[in-house]
C-alpha positions in Angstrom: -2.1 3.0 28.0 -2.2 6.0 30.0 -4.0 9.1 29.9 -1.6 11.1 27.8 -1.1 10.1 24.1 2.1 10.6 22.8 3.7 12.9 19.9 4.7 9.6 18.5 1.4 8.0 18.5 -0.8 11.2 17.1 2.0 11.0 14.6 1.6 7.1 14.0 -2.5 7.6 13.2 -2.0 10.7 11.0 0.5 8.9 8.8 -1.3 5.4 8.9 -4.6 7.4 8.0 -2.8 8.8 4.7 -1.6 5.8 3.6 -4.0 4.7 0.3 -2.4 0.9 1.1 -3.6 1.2 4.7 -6.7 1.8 3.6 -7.0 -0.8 1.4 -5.8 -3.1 4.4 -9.0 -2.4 6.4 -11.1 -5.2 4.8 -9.4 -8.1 6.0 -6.1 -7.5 8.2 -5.0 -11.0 7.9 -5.7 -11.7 4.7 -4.5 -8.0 3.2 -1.0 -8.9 4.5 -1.2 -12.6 3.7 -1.8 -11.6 0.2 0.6 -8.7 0.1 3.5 -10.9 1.1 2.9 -13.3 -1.4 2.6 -11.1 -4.1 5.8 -9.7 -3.4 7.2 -13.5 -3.2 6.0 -13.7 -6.2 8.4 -10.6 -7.6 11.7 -10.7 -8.8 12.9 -8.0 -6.7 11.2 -8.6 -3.6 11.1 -12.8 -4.0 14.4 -12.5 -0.9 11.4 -12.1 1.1 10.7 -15.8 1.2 14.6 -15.8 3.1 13.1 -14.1 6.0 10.3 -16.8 6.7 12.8 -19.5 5.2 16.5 -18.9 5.5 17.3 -22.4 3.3 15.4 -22.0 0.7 17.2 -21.6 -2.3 15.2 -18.5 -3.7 16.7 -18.8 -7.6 14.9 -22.2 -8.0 12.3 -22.8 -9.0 9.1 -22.2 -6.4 5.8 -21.8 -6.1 3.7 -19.7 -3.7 0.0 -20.8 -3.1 -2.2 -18.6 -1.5 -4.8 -19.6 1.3 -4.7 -23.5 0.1 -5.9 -25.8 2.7 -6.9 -22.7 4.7 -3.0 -22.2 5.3 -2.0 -18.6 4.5 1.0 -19.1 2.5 2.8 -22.5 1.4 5.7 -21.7 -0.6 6.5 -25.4 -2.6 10.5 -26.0 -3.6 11.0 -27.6 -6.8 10.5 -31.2 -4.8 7.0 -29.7 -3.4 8.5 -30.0 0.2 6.0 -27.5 2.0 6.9 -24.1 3.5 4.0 -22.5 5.7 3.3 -19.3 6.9 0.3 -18.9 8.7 -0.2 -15.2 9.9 -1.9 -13.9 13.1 -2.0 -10.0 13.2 -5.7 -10.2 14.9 -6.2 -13.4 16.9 -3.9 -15.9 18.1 -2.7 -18.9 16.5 -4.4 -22.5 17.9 -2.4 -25.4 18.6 -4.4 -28.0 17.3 -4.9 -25.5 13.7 -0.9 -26.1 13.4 -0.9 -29.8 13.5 -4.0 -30.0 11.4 -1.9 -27.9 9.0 1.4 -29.8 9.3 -1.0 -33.2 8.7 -2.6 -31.9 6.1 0.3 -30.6 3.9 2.1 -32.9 2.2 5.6 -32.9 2.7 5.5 -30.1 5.0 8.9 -28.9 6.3 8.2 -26.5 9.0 5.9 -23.3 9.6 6.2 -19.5 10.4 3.8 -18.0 12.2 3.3 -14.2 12.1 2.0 -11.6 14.5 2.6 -8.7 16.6 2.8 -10.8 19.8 4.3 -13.9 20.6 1.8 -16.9 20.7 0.7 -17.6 23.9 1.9 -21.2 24.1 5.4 -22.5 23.7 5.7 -23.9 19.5 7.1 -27.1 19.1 10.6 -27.6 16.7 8.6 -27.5 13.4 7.4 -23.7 14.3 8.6 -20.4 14.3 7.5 -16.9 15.8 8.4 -13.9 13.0 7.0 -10.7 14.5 5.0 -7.9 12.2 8.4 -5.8 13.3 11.0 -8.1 12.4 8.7 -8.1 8.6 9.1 -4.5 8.5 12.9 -4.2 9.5 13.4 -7.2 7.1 11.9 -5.2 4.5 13.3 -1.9 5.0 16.5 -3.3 5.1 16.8 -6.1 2.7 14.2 -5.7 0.1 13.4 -2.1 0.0 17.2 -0.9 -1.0 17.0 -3.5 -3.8 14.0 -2.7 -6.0 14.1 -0.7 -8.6 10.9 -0.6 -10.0 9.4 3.1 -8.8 5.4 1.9 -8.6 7.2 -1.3 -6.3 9.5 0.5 -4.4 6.3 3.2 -3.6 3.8 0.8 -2.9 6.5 -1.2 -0.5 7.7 2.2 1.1 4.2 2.3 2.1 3.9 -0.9 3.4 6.6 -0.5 5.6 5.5 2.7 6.5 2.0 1.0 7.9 3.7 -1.7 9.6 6.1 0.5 11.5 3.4 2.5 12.6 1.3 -0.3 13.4 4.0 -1.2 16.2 4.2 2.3 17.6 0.6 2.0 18.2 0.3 -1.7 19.8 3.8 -0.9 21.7 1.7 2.4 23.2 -1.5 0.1 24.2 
């Protein structure tokens, strides 16, 4: 980053600082948004979330979204407990021998996601996929956000997205 910090970036702390749900993110980055997104997966109106991570499931079956189980972030089970995993990686990079622990350890796994704001720095085999923190927020702004109704939901997701966005702008300046 250079000497000079730009409009853009001043503008990307203020709002990030007055964001009560950024706040509330500081305690645990990874596992703030780990929790977030399966909260939301959990949510009728936000559940097409899971379609971003997993483009065949079939979100109007039944499902079930575990939370930090076998130290995996998020499995998401289909009504035949085939396993879905997301494994997020906003501060640190993922570990090749954590993912086939993971895909040993999880019964019936199908494939994995894993999330960050950089690509890992290894190539992943066939059973994972990169989904960057920006893709999330362009996913959400555009998909999920336009659908909800519910005014606390689509305020406490507006500011989600918010943080995220601004979260780029400040890695893309660094």
């Amino acid at each position: 980053m250079g000497s000079e910090i730009s409009e853009e970036f001043k503008k990307a702390i203020d709002e990030l600082e007055s964001l009560p749900i950024y706040t509330m993110s500081l305690g645990s980055k990874e596992l703030f948004h780990s929790n977030f997104w399966g909260w939301l997966m959990d949510q009728d109106e936000t559940r097409s979330l899971i379609n971003l991570f997993f483009e065949e499931i079939d979100i109007s079956t039944e499902l079930k979204v575990d939370r930090e189980k076998g130290n995996r972030d998020i499995t998401i089970l289909d009504k035949d407990k085939n396993a879905y995993v997301i494994e997020n990686k906003i501060k640190s990079s993922p570990n090749e021998n954590q993912l086939k622990k993971y895909e040993a350890d999880t019964e019936k796994f199908v494939r994995g996601i894993i999330t960050g704001v950089k690509e890992p720095p290894f190539n992943l085999d066939t059973n994972w996929t990169f989904i960057s923190y920006r893709r999330i927020a362009e996913y959400l702004k555009d998909n999920v956000f336009p659908k909800v109704t519910n005014p606390d939901l689509k305020n406490v997701l507006g500011q989600y997205i918010k943080m995220i966005v601004n979260i780029n702008i400040i890695i893309d300046e660094c």
